[in-house]
LOTOR-717452 format. One line per field, with one value per residue: residue number from 1; residue in three letters; x, y, z of N, C-alpha, C in turn. Coordinates in steps of 0.001 Angstrom, whole numbers, padded with zeros to 6 digits, always signed. Layout:
num (NUM_...)
residuo (ALA_...)
n.east (X_...)
n.north (Y_...)
n.up (Z_...)
ca.east (X_...)
ca.north (Y_...)
ca.up (Z_...)
c.east (X_...)
c.north (Y_...)
c.up (Z_...)
This chain:
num (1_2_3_4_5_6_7_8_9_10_11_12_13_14_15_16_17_18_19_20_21_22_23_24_25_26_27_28_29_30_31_32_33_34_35_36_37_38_39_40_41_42_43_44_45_46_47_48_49_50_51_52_53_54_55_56_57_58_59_60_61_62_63_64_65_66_67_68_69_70_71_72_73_74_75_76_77_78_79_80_81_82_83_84_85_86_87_88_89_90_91_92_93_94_95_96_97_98_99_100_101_102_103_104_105_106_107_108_109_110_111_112_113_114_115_116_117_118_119_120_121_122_123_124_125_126_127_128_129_130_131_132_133_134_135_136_137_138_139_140_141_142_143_144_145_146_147_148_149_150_151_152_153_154_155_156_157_158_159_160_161_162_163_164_165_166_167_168_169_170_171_172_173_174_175_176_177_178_179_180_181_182_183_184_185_186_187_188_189_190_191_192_193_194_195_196_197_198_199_200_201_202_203_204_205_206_207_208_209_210_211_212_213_214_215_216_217_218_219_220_221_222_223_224_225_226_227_228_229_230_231_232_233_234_235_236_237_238_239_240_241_242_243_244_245_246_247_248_249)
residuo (UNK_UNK_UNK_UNK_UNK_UNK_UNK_UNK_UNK_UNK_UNK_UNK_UNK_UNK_UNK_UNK_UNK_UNK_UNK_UNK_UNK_UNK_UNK_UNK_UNK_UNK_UNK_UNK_UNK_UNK_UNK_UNK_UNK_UNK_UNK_UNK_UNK_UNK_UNK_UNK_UNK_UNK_UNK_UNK_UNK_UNK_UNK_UNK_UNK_UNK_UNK_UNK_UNK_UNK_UNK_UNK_UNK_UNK_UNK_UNK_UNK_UNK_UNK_UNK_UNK_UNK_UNK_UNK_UNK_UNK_UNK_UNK_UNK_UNK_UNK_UNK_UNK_UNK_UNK_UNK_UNK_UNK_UNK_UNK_UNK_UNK_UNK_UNK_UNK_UNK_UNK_UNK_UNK_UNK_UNK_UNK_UNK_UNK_UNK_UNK_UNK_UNK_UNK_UNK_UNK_UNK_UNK_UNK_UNK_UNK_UNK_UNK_UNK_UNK_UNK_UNK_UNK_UNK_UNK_UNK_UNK_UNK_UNK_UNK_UNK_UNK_UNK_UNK_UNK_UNK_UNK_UNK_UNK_UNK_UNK_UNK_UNK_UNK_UNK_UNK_UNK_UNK_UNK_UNK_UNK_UNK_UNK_UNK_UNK_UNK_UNK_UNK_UNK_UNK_UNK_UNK_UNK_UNK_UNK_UNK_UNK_UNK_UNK_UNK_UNK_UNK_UNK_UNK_UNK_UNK_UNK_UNK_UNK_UNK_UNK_UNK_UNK_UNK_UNK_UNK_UNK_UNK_UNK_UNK_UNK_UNK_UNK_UNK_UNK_UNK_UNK_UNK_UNK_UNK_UNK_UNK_UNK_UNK_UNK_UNK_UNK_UNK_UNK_UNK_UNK_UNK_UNK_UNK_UNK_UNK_UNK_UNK_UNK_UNK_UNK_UNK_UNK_UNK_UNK_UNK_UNK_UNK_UNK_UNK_UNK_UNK_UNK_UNK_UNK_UNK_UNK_UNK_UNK_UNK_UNK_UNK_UNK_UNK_UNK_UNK_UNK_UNK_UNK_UNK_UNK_UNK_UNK_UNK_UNK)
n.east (-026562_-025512_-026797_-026015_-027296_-026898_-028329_-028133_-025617_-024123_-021552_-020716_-018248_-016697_-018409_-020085_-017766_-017549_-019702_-019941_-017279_-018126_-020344_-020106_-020486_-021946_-022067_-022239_-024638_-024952_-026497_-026820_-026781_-023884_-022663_-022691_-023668_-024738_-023818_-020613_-017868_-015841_-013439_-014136_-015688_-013816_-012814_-014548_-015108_-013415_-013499_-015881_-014710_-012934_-014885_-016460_-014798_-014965_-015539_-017481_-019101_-021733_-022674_-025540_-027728_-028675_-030210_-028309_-025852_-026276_-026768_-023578_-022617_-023921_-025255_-023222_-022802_-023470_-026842_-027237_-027880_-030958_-031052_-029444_-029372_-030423_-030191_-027733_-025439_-022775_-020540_-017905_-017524_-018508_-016588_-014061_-015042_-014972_-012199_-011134_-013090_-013057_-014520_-015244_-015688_-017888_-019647_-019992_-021619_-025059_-028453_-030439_-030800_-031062_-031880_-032026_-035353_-037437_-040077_-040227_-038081_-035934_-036553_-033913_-033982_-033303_-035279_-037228_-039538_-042346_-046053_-046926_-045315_-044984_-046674_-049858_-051243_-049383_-049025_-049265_-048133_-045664_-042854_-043113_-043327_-041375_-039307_-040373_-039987_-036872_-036334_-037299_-035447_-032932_-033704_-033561_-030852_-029775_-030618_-029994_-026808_-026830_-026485_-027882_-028624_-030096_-032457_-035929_-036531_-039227_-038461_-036593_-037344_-038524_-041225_-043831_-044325_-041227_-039345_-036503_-034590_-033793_-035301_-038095_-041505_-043238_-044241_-046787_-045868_-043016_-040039_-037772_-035359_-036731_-039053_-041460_-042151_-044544_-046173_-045879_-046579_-047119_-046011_-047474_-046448_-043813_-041358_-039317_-036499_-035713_-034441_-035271_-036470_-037375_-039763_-042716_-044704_-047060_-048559_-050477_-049802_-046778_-043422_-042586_-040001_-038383_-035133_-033561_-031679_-030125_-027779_-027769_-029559_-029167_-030193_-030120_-030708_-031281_-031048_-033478_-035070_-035659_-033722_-033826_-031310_-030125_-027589_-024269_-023351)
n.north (-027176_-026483_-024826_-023759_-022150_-020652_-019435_-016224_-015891_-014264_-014225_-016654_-017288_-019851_-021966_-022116_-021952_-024492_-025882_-025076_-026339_-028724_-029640_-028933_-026496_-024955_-022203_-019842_-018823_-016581_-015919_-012903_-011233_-010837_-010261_-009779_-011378_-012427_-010336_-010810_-009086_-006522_-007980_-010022_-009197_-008318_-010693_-011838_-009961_-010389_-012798_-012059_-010223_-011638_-013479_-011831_-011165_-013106_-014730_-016765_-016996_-015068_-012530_-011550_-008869_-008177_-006583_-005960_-006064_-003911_-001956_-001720_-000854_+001199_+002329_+004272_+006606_+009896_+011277_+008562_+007076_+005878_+003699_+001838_-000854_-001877_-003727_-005448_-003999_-001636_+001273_+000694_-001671_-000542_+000590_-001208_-003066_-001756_-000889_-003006_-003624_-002147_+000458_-000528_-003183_-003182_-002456_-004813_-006058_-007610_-007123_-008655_-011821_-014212_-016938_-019818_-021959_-024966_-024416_-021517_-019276_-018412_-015686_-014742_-012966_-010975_-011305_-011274_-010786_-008613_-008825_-006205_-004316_-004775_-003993_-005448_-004764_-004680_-007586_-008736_-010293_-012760_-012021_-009918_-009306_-010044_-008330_-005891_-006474_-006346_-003975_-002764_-003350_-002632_+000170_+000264_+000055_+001635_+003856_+003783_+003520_+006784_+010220_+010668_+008214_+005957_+006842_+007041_+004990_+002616_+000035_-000746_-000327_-000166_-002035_-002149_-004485_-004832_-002801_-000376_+001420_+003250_+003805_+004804_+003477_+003539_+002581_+000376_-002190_-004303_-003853_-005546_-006526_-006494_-007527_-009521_-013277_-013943_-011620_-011700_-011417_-013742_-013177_-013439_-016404_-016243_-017681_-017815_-017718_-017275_-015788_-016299_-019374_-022443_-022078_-022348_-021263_-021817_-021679_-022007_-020970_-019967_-020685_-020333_-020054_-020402_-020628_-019898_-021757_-021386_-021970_-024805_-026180_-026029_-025277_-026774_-025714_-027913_-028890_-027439_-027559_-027187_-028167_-028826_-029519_-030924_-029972_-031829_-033502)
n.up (-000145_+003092_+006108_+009488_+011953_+014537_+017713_+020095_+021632_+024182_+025463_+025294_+023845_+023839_+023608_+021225_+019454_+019858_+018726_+016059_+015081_+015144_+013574_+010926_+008023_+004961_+005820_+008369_+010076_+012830_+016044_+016197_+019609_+021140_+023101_+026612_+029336_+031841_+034503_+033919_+033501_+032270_+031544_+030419_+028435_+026400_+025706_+024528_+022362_+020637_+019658_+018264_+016815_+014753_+013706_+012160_+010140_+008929_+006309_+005569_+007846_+009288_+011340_+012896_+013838_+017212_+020154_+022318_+021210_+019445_+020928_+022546_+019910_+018479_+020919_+021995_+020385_+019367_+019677_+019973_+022256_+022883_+021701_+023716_+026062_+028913_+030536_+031616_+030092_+030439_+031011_+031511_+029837_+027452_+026674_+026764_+024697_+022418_+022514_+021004_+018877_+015493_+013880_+010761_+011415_+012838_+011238_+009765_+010552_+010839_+009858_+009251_+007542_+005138_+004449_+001860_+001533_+001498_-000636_+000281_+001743_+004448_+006592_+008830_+012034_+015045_+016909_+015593_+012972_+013150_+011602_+011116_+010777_+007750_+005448_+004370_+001776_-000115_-000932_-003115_-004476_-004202_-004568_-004028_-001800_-000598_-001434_-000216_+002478_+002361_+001519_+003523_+005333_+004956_+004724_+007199_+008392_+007054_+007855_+010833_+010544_+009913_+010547_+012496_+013635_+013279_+014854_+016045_+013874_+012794_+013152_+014357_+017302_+020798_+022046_+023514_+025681_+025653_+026930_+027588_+030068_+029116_+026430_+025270_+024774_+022221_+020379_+018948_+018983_+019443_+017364_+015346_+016584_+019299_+019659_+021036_+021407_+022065_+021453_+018625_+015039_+012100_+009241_+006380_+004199_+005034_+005946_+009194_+012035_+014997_+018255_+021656_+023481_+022755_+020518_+018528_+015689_+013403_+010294_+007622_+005424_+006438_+008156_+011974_+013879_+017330_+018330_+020817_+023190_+025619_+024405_+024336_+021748_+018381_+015189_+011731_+008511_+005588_+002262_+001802_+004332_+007643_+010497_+014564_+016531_+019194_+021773_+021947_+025286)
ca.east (-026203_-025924_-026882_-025873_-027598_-026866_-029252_-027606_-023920_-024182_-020195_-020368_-017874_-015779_-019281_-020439_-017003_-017213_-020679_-019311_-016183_-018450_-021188_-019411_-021507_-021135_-022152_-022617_-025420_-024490_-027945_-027183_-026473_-022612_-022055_-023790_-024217_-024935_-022634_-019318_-017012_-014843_-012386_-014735_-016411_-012315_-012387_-016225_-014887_-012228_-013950_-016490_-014314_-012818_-015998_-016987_-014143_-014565_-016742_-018626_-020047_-022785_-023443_-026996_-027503_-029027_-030196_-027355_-025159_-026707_-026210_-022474_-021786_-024701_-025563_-022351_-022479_-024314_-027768_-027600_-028589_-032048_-030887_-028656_-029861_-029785_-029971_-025780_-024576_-022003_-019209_-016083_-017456_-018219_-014662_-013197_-015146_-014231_-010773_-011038_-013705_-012805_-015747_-015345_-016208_-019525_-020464_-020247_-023028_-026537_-029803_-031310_-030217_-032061_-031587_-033201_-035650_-038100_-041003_-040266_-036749_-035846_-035884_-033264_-033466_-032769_-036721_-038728_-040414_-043974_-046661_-047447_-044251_-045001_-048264_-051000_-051623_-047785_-048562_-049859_-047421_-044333_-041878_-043369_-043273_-039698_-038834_-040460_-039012_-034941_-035997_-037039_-034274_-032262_-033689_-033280_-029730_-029244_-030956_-029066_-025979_-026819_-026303_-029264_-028533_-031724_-033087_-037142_-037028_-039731_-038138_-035416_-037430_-038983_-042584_-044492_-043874_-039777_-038821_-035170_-034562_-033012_-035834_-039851_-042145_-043928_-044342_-047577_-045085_-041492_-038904_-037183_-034533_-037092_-040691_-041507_-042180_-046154_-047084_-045371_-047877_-046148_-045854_-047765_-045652_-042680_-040719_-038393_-036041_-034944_-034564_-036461_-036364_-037804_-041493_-042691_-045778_-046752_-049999_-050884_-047855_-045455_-042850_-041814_-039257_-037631_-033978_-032387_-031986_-028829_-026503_-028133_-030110_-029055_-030710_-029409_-031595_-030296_-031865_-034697_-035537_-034843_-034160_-033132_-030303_-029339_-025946_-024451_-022529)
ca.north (-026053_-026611_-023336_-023572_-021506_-020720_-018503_-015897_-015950_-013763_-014383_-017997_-017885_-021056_-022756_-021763_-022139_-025962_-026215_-025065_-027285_-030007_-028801_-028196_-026406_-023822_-020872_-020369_-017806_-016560_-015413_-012170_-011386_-011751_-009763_-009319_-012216_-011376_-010418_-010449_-008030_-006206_-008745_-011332_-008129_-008220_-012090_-012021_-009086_-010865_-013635_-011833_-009423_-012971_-013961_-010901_-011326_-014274_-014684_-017801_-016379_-013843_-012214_-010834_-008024_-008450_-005430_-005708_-006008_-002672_-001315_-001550_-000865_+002483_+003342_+005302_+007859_+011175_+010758_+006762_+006643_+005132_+002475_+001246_-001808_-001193_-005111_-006035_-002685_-000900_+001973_+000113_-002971_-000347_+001382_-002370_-003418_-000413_-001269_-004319_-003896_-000911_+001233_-001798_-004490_-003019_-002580_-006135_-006846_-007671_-006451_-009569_-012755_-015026_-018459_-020562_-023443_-025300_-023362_-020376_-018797_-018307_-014950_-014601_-011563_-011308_-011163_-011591_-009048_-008433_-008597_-004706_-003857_-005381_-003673_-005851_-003995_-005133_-009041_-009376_-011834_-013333_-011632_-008386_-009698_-010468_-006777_-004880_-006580_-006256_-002045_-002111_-003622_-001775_+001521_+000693_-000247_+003058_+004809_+002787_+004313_+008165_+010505_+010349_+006808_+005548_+007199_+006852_+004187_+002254_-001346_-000551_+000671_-001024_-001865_-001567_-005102_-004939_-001565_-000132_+002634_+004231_+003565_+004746_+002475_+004414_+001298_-000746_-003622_-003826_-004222_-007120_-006954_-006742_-008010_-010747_-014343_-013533_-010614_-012028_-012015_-014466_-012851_-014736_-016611_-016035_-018389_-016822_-018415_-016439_-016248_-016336_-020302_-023101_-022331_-022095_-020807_-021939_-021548_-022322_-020143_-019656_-021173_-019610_-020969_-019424_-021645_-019870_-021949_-020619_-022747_-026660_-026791_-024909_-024765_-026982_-025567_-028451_-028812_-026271_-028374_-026824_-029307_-028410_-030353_-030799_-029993_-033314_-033063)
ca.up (+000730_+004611_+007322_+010491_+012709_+016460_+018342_+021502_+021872_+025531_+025833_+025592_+022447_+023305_+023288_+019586_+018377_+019587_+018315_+014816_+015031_+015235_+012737_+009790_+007099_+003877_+006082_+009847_+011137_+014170_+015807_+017900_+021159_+021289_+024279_+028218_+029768_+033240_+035415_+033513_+033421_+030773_+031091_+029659_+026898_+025576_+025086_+023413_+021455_+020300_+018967_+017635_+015484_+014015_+013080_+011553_+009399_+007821_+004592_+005583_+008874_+009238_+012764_+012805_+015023_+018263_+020938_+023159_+020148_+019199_+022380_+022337_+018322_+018129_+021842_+022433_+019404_+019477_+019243_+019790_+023685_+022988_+022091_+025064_+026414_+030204_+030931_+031539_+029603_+031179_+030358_+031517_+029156_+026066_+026279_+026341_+023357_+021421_+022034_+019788_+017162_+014885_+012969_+009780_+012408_+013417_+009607_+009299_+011258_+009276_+010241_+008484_+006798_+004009_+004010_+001302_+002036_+000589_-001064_+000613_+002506_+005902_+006680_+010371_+012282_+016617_+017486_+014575_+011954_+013016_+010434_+011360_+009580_+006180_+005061_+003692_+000471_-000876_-000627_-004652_-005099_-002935_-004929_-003393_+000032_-000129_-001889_+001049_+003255_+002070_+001698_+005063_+006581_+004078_+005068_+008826_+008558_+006514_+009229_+011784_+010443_+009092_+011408_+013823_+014568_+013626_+015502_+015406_+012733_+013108_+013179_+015637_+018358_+021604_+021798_+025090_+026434_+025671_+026709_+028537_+031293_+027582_+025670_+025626_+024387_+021895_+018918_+019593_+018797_+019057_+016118_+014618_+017791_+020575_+019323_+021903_+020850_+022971_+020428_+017261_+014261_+011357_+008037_+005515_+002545_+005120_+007121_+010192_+012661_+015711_+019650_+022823_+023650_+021493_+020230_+017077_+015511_+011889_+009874_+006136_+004524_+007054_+009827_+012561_+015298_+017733_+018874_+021725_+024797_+026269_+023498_+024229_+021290_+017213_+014011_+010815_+007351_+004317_+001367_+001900_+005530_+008955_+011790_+015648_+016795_+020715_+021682_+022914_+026005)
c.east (-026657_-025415_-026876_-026420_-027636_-027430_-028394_-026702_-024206_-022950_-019713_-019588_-017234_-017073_-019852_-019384_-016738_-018309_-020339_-018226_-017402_-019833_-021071_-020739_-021078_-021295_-022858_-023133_-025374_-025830_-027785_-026775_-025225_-022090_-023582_-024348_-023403_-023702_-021255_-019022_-016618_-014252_-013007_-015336_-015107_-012589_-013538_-015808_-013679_-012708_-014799_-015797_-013875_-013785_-016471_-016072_-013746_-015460_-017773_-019737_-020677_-023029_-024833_-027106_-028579_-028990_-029016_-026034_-025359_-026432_-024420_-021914_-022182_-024698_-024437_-022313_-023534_-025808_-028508_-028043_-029806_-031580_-029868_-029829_-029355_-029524_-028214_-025115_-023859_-021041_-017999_-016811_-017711_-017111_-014275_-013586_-014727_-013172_-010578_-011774_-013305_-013970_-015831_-016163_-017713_-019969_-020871_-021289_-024032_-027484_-030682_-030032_-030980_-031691_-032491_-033837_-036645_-039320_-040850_-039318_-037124_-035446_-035284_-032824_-033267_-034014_-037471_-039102_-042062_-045006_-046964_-046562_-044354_-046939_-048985_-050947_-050312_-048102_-049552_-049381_-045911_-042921_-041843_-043251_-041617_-039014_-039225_-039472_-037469_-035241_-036424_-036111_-033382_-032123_-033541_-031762_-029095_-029215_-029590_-027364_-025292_-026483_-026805_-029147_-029689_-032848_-034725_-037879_-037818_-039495_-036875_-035672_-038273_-040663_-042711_-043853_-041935_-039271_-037122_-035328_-033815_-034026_-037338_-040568_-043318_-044992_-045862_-046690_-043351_-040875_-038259_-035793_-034781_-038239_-040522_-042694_-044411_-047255_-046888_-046567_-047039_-046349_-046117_-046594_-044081_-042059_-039666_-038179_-035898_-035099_-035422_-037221_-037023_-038943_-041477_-044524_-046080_-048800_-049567_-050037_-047024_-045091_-042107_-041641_-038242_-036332_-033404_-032515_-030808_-028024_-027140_-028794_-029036_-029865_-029517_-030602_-030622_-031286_-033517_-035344_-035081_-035653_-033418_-032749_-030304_-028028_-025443_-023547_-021180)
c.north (-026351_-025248_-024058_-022724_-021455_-019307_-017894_-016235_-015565_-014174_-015430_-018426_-019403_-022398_-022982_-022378_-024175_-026673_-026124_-025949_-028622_-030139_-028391_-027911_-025327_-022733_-021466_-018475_-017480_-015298_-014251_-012427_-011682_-011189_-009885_-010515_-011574_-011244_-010557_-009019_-007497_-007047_-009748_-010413_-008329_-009674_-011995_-010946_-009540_-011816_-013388_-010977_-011045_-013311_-013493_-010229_-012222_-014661_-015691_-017438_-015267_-013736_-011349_-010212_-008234_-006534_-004999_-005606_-004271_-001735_-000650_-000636_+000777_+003081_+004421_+006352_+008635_+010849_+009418_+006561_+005613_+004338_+001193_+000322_-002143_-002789_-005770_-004655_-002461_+000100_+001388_-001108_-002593_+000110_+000069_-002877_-002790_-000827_-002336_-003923_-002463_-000792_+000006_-002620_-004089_-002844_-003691_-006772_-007007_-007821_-007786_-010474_-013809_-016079_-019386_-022132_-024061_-024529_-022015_-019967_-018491_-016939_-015006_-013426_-012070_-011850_-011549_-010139_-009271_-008602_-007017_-004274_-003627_-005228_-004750_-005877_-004843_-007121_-009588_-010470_-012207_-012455_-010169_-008302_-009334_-008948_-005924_-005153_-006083_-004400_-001951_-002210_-002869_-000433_+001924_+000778_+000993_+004119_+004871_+003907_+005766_+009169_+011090_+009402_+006331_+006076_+007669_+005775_+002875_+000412_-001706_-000356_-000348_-001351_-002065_-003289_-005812_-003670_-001680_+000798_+003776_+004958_+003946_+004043_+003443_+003674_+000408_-002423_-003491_-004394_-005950_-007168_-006319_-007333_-009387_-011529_-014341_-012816_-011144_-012800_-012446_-013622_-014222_-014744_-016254_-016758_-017771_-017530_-016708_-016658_-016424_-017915_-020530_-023013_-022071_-021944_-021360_-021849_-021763_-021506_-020238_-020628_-020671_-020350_-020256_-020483_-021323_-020178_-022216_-022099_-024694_-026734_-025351_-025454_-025511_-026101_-026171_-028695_-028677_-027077_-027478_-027968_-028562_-029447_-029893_-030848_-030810_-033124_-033653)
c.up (+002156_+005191_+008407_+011214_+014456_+017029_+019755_+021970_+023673_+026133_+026027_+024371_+022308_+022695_+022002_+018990_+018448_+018819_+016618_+014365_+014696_+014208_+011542_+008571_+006057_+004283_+007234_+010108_+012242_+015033_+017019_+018933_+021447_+022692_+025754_+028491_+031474_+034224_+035133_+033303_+031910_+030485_+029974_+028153_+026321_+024760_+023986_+021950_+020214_+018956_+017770_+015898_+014460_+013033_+012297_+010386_+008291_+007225_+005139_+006542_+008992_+010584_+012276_+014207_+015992_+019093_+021720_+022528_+019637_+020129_+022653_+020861_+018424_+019168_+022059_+021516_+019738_+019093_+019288_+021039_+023801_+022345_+022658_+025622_+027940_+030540_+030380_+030743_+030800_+030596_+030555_+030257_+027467_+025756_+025706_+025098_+022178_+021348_+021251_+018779_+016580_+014332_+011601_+010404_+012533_+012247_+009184_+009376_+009900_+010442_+010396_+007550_+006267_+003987_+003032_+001342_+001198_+000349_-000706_+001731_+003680_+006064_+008691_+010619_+013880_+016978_+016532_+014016_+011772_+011340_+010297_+010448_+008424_+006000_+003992_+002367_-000998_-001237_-001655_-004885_-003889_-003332_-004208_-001938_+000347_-000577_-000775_+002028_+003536_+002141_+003047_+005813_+005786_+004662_+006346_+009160_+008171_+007216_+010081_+011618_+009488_+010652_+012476_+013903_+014934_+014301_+015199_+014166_+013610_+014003_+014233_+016983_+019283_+021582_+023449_+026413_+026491_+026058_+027743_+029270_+029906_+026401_+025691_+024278_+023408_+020614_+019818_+019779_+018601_+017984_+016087_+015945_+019223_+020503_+020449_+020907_+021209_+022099_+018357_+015904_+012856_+009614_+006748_+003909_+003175_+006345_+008215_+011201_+013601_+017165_+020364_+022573_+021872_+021146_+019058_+016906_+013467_+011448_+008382_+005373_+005265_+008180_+010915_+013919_+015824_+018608_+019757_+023180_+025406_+025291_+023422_+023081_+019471_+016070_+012293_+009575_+005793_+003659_+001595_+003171_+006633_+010455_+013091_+015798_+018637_+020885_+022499_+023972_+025945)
């Protein structure tokens, strides 16, 4: 089994889709962030939107949701404001996305995605899942690790789309050094799609890929690496191994 993983789309789809062309694997992670790269317009949210619904259509590929991703799909419904992502948002660029993805499309997304590696799976979220999250008490055995986990992201995603729009769930929400002009910082630590790479405490017995450049953090159970450096570098994981690749020019 070969994963592909590419960290932070930010409207650069022709770039991903050549990185995949050239990459071939049995499933392609697509890590977040498919929209708002600075300074484009709607015209360019239509094309990204475009691509993205594609993608989010076809069995092998998994988008994993990202803040600014969130922003577009949740911020516009009743109740969803907090979490608008004031960095590149706009209203002419959520109308235009709307006009392409339908209510299906944004279901597609995933909160979280499992990849399996050696001794112990990859879990891939946008930011990372604090250790604060995943209480202590639960971590008798690995099997229990990995069960909290899937109900939390479970119960955020459920949140995510009930009809408060997440609103208040713990794992969704900003922490003090990620916040928005949308958003108050109320979390000692922010969620799995804003936690910065600075505060990030590694979940023992649990490996985790995700953005905010290349660093990595690892200790006596776990690995954690973060791949997104605007598209030059992605993420293979083959038989239970994960290697970074450079993207060749």
């Amino acid at each position: 089994m070969k994963s592909l993983i590419i960290s932070d789309c930010h409207d650069k789809t022709d770039q991903i889709q050549r990185i995949m062309d050239s990459e071939p694997a049995d499933e392609v992670i697509l890590h977040s962030d498919f929209f708002d790269e600075w300074k484009k317009t709607e015209i360019t949210a239509v094309k990204t939107a475009r691509k993205v619904q594609e993608w989010l259509r076809d069995p092998r590929i998994k988008c994993v949701l990202g803040n600014h991703d969130l922003s577009y799909g949740w911020g516009h419904r009743e109740g969803g404001r907090q979490h608008i992502c004031s960095s590149g948002w706009t209203k002419e660029k959520a109308i235009a996305i709307h006009s392409i993805l339908e209510p299906a499309d944004w279901l597609r997304f995933q909160l979280h995605h499992w990849i399996d590696g050696w001794e112990r799976p990859f879990l891939v979220t946008h930011a990372g899942l604090h250790l604060e999250y995943v209480q202590r008490s639960v971590f008798k055995t690995h099997e229990q690790r990995l069960a909290r986990i899937e109900a939390l992201c479970q119960d955020a995603w459920e949140s995510l789309n009930s009809h408060e729009v997440g609103a208040g769930h713990k794992i969704l929400g900003c922490g003090p050094e990620r916040t928005s002009s949308n958003s108050i910082a109320t979390q000692s630590v922010g969620g799995l799609l804003w936690c910065d790479f600075t505060v990030l405490k590694p979940i023992p017995g649990i490996n985790q890929t995700f953005g905010q450049k290349i660093r990595e953090i690892r200790s006596k159970t776990s690995y954690n690496v973060c791949i997104d450096t605007a598209l030059r570098h992605y993420a293979v994981v083959q038989d239970g191994s994960l290697h970074i690749r450079e993207v060749k020019a």
